[in-house]
C-alpha positions as CSV (number, residue, x, y, z in Angstrom):
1,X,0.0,0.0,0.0
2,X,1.2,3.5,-1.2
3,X,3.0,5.7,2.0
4,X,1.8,8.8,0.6
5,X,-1.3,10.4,1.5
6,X,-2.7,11.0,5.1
7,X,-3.0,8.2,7.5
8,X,-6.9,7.3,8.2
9,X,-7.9,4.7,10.8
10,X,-11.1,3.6,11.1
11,X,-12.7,2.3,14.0
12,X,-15.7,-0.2,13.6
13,X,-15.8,-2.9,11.0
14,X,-19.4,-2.7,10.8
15,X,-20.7,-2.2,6.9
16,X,-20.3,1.5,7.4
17,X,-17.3,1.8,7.9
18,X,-16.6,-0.7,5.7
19,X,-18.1,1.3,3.1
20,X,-15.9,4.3,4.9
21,X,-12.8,2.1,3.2
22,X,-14.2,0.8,0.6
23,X,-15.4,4.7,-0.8
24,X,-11.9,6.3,0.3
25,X,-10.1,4.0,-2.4
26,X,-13.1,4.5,-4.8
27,X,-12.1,8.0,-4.8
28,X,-8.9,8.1,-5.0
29,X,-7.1,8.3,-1.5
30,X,-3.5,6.6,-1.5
31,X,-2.1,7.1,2.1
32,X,-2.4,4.2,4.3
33,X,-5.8,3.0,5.4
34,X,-6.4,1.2,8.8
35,X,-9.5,-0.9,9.8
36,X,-9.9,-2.0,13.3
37,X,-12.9,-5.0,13.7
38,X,-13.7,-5.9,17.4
39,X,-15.5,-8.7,15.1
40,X,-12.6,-12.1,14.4
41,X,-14.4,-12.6,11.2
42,X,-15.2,-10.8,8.1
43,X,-17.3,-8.0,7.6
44,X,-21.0,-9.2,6.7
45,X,-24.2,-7.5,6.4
46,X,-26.0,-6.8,9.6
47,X,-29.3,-5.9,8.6
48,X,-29.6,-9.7,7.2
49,X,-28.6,-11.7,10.3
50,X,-32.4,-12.5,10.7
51,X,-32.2,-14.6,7.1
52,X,-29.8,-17.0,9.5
53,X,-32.6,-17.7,11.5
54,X,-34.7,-19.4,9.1
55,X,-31.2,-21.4,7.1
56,X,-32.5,-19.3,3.9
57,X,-28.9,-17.3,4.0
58,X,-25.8,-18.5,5.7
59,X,-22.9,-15.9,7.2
60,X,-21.0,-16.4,3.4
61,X,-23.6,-15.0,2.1
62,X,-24.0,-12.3,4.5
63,X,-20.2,-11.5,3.5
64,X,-19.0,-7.8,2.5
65,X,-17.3,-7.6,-0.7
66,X,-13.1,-7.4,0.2
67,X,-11.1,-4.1,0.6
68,X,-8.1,-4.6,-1.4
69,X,-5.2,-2.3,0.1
70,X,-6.8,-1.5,3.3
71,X,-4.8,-2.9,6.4
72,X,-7.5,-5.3,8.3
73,X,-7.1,-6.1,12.0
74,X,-9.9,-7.8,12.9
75,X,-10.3,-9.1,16.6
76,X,-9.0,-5.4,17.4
77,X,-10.9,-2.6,19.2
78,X,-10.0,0.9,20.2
79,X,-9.2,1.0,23.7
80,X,-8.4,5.0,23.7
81,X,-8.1,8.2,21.5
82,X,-4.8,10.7,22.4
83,X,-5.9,13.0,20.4
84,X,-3.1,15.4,21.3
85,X,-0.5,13.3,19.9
86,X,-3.6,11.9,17.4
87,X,-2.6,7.9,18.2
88,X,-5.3,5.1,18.5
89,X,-4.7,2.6,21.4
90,X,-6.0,-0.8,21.1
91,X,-6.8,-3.3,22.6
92,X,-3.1,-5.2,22.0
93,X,-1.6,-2.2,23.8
94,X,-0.1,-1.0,20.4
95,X,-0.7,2.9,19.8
96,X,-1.1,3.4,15.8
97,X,-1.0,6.8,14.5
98,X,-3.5,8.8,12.4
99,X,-4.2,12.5,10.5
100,X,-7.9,11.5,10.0
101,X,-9.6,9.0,12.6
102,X,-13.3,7.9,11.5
103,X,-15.4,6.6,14.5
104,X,-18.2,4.0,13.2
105,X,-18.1,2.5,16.2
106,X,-22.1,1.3,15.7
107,X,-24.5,1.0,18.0
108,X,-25.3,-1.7,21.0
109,X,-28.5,-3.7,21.4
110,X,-31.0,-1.8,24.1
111,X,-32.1,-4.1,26.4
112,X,-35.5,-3.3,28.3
113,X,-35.2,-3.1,32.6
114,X,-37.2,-5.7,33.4
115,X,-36.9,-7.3,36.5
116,X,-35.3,-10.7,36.2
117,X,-33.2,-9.6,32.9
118,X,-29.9,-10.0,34.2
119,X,-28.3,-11.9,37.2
120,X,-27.0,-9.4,40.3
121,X,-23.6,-9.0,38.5
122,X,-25.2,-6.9,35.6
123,X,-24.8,-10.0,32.9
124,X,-27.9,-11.1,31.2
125,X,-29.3,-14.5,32.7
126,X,-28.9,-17.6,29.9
127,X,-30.9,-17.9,27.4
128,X,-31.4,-13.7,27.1
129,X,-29.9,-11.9,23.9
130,X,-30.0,-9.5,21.4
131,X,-29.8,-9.8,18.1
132,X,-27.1,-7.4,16.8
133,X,-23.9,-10.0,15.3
134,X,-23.3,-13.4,14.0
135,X,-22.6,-14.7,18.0
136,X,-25.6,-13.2,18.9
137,X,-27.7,-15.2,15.9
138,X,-25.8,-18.6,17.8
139,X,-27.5,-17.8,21.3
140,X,-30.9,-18.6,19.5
141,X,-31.4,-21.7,21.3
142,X,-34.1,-24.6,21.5
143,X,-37.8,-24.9,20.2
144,X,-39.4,-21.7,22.0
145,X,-39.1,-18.4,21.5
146,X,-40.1,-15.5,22.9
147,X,-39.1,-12.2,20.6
148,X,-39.5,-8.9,22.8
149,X,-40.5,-5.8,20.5
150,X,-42.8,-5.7,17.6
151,X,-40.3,-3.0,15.1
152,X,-38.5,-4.4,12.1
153,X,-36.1,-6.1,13.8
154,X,-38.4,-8.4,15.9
155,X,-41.5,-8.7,12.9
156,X,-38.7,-10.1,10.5
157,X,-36.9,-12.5,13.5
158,X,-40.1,-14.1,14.5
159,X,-41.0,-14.4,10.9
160,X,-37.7,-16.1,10.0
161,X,-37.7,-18.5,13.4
162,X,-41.1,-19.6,13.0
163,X,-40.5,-20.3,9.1
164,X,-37.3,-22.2,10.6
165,X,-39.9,-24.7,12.7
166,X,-39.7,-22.6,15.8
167,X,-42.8,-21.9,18.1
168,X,-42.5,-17.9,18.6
169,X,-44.4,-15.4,20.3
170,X,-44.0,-11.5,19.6
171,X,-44.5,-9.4,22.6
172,X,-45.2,-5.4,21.6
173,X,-47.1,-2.8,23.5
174,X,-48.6,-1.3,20.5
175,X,-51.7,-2.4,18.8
176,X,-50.2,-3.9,15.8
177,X,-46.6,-4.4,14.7
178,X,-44.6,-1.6,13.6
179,X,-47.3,0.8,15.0
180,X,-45.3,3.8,14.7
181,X,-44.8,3.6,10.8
182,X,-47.8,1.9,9.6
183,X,-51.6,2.8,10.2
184,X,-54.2,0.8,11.6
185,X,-54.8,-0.7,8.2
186,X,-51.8,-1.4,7.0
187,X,-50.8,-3.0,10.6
188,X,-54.0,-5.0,10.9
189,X,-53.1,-6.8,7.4
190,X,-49.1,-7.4,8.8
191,X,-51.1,-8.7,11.7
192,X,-52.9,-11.1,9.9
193,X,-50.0,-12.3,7.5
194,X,-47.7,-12.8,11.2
195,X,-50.5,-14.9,12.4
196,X,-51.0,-16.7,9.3
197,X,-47.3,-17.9,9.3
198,X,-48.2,-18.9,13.3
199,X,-46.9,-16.4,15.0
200,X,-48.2,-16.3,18.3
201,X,-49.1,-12.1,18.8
202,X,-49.2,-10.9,22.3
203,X,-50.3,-6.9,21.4
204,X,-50.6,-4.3,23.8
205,X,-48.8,-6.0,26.4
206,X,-44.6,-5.6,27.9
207,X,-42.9,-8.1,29.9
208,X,-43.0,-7.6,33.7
209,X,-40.3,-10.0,35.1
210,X,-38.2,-12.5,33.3
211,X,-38.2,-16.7,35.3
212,X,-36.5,-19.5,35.0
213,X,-37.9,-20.7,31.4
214,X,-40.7,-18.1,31.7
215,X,-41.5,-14.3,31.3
216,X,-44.7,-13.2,32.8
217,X,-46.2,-10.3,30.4
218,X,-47.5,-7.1,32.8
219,X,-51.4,-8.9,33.0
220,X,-49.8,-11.7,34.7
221,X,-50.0,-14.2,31.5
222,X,-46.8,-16.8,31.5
223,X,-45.1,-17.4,28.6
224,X,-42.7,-20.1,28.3
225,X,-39.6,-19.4,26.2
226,X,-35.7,-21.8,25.6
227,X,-34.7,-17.9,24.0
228,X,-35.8,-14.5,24.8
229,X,-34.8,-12.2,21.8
230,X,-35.0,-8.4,22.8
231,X,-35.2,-6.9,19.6
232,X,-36.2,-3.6,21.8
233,X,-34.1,-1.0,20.1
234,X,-30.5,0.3,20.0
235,X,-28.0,2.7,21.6
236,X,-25.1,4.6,20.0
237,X,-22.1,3.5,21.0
238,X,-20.5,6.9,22.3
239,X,-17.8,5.6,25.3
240,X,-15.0,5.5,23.4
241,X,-15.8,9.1,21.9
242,X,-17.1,10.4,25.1
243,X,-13.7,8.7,27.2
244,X,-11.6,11.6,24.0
245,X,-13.8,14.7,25.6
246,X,-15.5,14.7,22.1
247,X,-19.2,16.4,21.9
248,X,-21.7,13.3,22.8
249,X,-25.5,14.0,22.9
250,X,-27.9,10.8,21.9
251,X,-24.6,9.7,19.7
252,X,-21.6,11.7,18.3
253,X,-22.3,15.3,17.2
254,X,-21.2,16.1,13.6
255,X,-21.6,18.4,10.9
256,X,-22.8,17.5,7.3
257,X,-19.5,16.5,6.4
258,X,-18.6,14.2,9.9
259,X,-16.3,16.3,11.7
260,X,-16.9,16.4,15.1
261,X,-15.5,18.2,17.5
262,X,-12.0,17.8,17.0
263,X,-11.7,18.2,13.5
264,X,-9.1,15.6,13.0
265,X,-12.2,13.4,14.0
266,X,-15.3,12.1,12.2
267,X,-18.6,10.2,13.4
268,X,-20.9,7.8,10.5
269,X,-23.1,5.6,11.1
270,X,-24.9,4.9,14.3
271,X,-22.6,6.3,16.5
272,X,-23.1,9.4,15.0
273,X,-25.8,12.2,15.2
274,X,-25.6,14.3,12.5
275,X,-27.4,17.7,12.5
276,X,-28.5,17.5,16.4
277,X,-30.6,14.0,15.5
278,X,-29.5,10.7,15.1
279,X,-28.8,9.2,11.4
280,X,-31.1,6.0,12.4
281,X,-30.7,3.9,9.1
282,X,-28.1,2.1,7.3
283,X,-28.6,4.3,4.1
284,X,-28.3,7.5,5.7
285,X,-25.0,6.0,7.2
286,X,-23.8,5.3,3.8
287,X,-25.1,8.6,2.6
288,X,-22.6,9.5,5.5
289,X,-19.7,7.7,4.8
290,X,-19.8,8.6,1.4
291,X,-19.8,12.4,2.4
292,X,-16.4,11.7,4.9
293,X,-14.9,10.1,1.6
294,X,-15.5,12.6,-0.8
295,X,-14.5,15.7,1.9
296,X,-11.1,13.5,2.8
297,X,-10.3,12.9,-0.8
298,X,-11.1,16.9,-2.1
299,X,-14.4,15.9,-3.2
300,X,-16.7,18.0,-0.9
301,X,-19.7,17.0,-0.4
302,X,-21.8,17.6,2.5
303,X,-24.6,14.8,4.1
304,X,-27.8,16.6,4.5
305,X,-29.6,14.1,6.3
306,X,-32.3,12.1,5.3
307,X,-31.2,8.9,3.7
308,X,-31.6,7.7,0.7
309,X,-30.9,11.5,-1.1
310,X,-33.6,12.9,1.7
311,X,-36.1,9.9,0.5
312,X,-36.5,7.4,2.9
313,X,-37.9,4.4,2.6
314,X,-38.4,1.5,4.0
315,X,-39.3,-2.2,3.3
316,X,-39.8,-4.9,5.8
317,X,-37.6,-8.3,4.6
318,X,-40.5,-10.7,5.2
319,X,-40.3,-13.1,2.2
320,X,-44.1,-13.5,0.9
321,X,-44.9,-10.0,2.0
322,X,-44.6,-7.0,0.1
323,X,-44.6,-4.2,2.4
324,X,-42.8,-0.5,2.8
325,X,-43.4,3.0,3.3
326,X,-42.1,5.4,1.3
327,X,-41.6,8.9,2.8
328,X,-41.8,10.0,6.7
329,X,-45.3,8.9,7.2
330,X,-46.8,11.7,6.6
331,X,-49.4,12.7,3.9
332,X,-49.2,16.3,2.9
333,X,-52.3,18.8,3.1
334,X,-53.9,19.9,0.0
335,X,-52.1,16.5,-1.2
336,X,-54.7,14.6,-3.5
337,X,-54.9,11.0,-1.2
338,X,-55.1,7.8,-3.2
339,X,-56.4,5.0,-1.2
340,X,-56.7,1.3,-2.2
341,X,-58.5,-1.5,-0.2
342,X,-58.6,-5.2,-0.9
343,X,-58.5,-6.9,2.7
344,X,-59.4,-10.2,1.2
345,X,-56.7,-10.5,-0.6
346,X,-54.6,-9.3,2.0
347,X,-53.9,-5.7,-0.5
348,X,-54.1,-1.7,0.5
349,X,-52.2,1.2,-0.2
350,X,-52.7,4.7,0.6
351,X,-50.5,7.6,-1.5
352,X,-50.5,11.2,-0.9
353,X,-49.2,12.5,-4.1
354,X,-48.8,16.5,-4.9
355,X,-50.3,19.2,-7.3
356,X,-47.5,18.5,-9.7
357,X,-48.3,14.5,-9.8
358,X,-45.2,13.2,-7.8
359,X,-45.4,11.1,-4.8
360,X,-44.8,12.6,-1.3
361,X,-45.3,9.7,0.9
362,X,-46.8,6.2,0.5
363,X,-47.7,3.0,2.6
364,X,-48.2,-0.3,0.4
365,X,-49.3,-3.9,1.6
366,X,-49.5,-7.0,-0.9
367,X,-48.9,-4.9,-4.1
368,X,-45.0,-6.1,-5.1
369,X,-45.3,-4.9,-8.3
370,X,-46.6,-1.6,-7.4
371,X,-43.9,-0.4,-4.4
372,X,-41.3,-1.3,-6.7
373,X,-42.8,0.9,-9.4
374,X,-43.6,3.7,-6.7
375,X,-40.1,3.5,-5.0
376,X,-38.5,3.6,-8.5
377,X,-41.1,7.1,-8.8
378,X,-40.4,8.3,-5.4
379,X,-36.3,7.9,-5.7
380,X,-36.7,9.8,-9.0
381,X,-39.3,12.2,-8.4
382,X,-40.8,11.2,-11.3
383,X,-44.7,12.1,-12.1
384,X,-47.0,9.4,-11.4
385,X,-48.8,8.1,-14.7
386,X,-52.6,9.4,-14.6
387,X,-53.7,6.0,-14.0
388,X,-53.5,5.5,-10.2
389,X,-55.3,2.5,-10.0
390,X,-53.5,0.9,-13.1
391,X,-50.5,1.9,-11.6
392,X,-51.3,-0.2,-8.0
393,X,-52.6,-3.2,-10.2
394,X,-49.5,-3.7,-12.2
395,X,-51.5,-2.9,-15.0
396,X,-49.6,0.5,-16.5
397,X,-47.4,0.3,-19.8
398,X,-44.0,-1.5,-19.4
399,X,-41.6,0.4,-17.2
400,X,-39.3,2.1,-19.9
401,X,-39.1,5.6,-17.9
402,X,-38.1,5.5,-14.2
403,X,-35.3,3.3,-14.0
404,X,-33.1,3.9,-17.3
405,X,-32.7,7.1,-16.1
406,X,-31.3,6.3,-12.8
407,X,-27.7,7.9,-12.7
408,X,-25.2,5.4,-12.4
409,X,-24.7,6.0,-8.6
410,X,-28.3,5.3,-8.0
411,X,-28.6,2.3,-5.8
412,X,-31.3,-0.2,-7.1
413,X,-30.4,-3.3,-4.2
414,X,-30.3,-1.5,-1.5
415,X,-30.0,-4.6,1.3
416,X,-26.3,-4.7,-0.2
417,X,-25.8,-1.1,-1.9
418,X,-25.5,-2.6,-5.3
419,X,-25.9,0.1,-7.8
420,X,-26.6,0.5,-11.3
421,X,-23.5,1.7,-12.7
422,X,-22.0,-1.6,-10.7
423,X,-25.0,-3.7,-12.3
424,X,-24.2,-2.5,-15.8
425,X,-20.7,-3.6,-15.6
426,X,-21.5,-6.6,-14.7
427,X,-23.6,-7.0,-17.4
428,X,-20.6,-5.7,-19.8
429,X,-18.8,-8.3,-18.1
430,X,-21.3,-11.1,-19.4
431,X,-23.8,-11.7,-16.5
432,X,-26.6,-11.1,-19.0
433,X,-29.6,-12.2,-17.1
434,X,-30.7,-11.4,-13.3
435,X,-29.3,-14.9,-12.1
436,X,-26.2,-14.3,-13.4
437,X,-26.5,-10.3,-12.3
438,X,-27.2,-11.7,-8.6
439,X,-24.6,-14.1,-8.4
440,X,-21.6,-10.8,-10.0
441,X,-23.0,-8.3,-7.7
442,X,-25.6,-9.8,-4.9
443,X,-28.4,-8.0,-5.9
444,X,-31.4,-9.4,-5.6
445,X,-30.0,-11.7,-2.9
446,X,-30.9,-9.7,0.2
447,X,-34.9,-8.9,0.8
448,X,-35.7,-9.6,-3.2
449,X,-37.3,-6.8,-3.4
450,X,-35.1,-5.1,-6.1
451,X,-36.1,-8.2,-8.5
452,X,-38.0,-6.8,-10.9
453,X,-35.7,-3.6,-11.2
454,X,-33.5,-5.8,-11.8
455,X,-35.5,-7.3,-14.4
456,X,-36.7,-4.1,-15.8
457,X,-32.1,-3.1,-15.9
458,X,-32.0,-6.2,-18.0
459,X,-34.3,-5.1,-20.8
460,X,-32.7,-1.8,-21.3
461,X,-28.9,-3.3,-21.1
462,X,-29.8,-5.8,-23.9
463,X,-31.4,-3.2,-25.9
464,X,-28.2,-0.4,-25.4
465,X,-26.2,-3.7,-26.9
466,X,-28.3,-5.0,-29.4
């Protein structure tokens, strides 16, 4: 590896600050890159580790792509920041030096303070985990579960466990599942689907003390469990920059560019709360790590928060179930509100969509071909065709629009930041059909729900090379 160039560390081995590496050679940096992993393994993709549960992924597959001329040290962790002399001690006792130090540090299961959780000594009682790493997905133990908190995390784990053959019960104190992003519509049909698969649903209730074999819910019900999964939330992991006298709030304050308050320092990912509010998903983090790479290689360019270029959206990785929200939930006023209800069929989406016919925010349930149409629209800020209805049916003209004019850097599989420029390459490279695509890039291979852009790619690759 080249000696010139500054010398960047990076703490956290996590995919963003894998991606932190990964964009900092992309770009052009040549001085010496450092990666320290508390993890002993490779870098894999978090966000999947559920897919364990149920054998349909194994940790290969969950497997970042390698990061030629970066120096690796996995099994290492920052012990300490002297950011006077601007060394990194870790946990060997070695001090290595830096001009840049990125903090991706991540963020740390939260665990609720139920009585019974953990043993007098502060560790958690056998059988009690999170689900945040590949060790973690090995604690899952035995024929029972019991899977505390009904967000994304915990709808796709019990989902996954009880397609494994596991007995599961999903404890949540909201009405539904993912109450806070879906309405009472939307969450009554993923209530339906969970139950359908056998998911045992225990709404409206939180657990009031943890037994031997047993966790009594706060009406006094028993439920017997061989695992309890808290999927109950995160925390930023700030001790390390907290221990440097660095500015902590919720996680590591930053500006759009990462620095934090030592400007030889800079916060992605988790850890990090850019703008005053915490980043809170893996594409804003990579939104973030690509701003840090751009900035330390001359290439400014700021993060303005968001995710996903100030779109968010999210889909839930429940094979069988098509199911995301586009936007922040909310539907504009004076927006014209498209709504579309087909309970026996297990269908319903609502759109709010503006005066100039492009889609502000959307919630879809059982209609695959629409929300990858709509995301496709949303991303772009395309129009909507006048058709709403054809549109939600699958029944518009053949998507020729929308995705060909994705830029390059546009990412299409976003469960493993596959993007089309890296799609088309592989496609000039001879994977010329979406198995062949999948299997060059690993698109498609996550949540599947980038299939049929993936299909739609195809069509216009073969006809720029007929």
């Amino acid at each position: 590896m080249s000696a010139t160039g500054p010398r960047i560390v990076i703490v956290g081995g996590g995919p963003v600050g894998h991606r932190v590496a990964e964009r900092l050679r992309h770009h052009g940096h040549e001085g010496p890159v450092t990666l320290l992993d508390s993890e002993p393994g490779p870098a894999y993709h978090r966000v999947l580790l559920p897919a364990l549960l149920d054998g349909s992924l194994t940790a290969t597959d969950l497997r970042l792509p390698d990061l030629p001329d970066v120096h690796l040290r996995h099994g290492v962790s920052a012990a300490g920041i002297d950011r006077r002399r601007r060394l990194v001690r870790t946990t060997e006792h070695d001090r290595i030096p830096y001009d840049t130090l990125v903090l991706a540090t991540g963020a740390r299961p939260h665990l609720p303070p139920v009585p019974g959780l953990r043993h007098a000594s502060g560790w958690l009682v056998d059988g009690v985990t999170g689900l945040r790493s590949l060790t973690d997905c090995t604690r899952v133990r035995g024929d029972e579960i019991v899977v505390l908190g009904g967000g994304p995390l915990g709808v796709e784990t019990a989902a996954a466990l009880r397609r494994g053959g596991r007995k599961v019960t999903l404890v949540h104190p909201g009405p539904y599942p993912l109450h806070d992003r879906l309405d009472a519509e939307a969450g009554g049909l993923l209530t339906r689907h969970l139950a359908g698969l056998g998911v045992r649903l225990e709404l409206g209730r939180v657990a009031a003390q943890v037994l031997p074999g047993k966790v009594a819910l706060d009406d006094e019900w028993l439920l017997a469990w061989d695992t309890l999964l808290c999927c109950t939330g995160v925390r930023p992991r700030t001790r390390l920059a907290e221990a440097a006298g660095l500015a902590v709030r919720t996680g590591v304050l930053t500006d759009a560019w990462g620095r934090t308050s030592d400007p030889a320092i800079r916060a992605v990912g988790d850890c990090a709360e850019p703008a005053g509010r915490p980043s809170g998903s893996l594409f804003a983090g990579w939104e973030q790590a690509e701003a840090v790479a751009r900035s330390l290689t001359g290439r400014e360019a700021a993060y303005e928060g968001g995710g996903s270029r100030h779109r968010p959206v999210f889909r839930l990785r429940v094979p069988g179930l098509a199911l995301g929200v586009l936007g922040r939930g909310g539907f504009g006023t004076g927006d014209e509100i498209v709504t579309y209800r087909d309970p026996a069929r297990g269908r319903y989406a609502r759109l709010s969509v503006n005066a100039k016919g492009r889609l502000t925010a959307a919630t879809l349930v059982g209609l695959p071909q629409a929300l990858a149409t709509l995301t496709q629209l949303y991303d772009t800020g395309a129009p909507l065709p006048s058709s709403r209805l054809a549109l939600l049916l699958g029944r518009s003209a053949p998507r020729t629009g929308p995705l060909p004019a994705l830029p390059p850097e546009a990412v299409v599989c976003r469960c493993n930041n596959v993007t089309k420029g890296a799609l088309a390459a592989a496609w000039a490279g001879g994977a010329r059909n979406p198995d062949a695509l999948a299997g060059a890039t690993r698109a498609t291979t996550g949540c599947g729900s980038c299939a049929e852009d993936v299909q739609v790619l195809c069509r216009e690759f073969a006809g720029s090379t007929a």
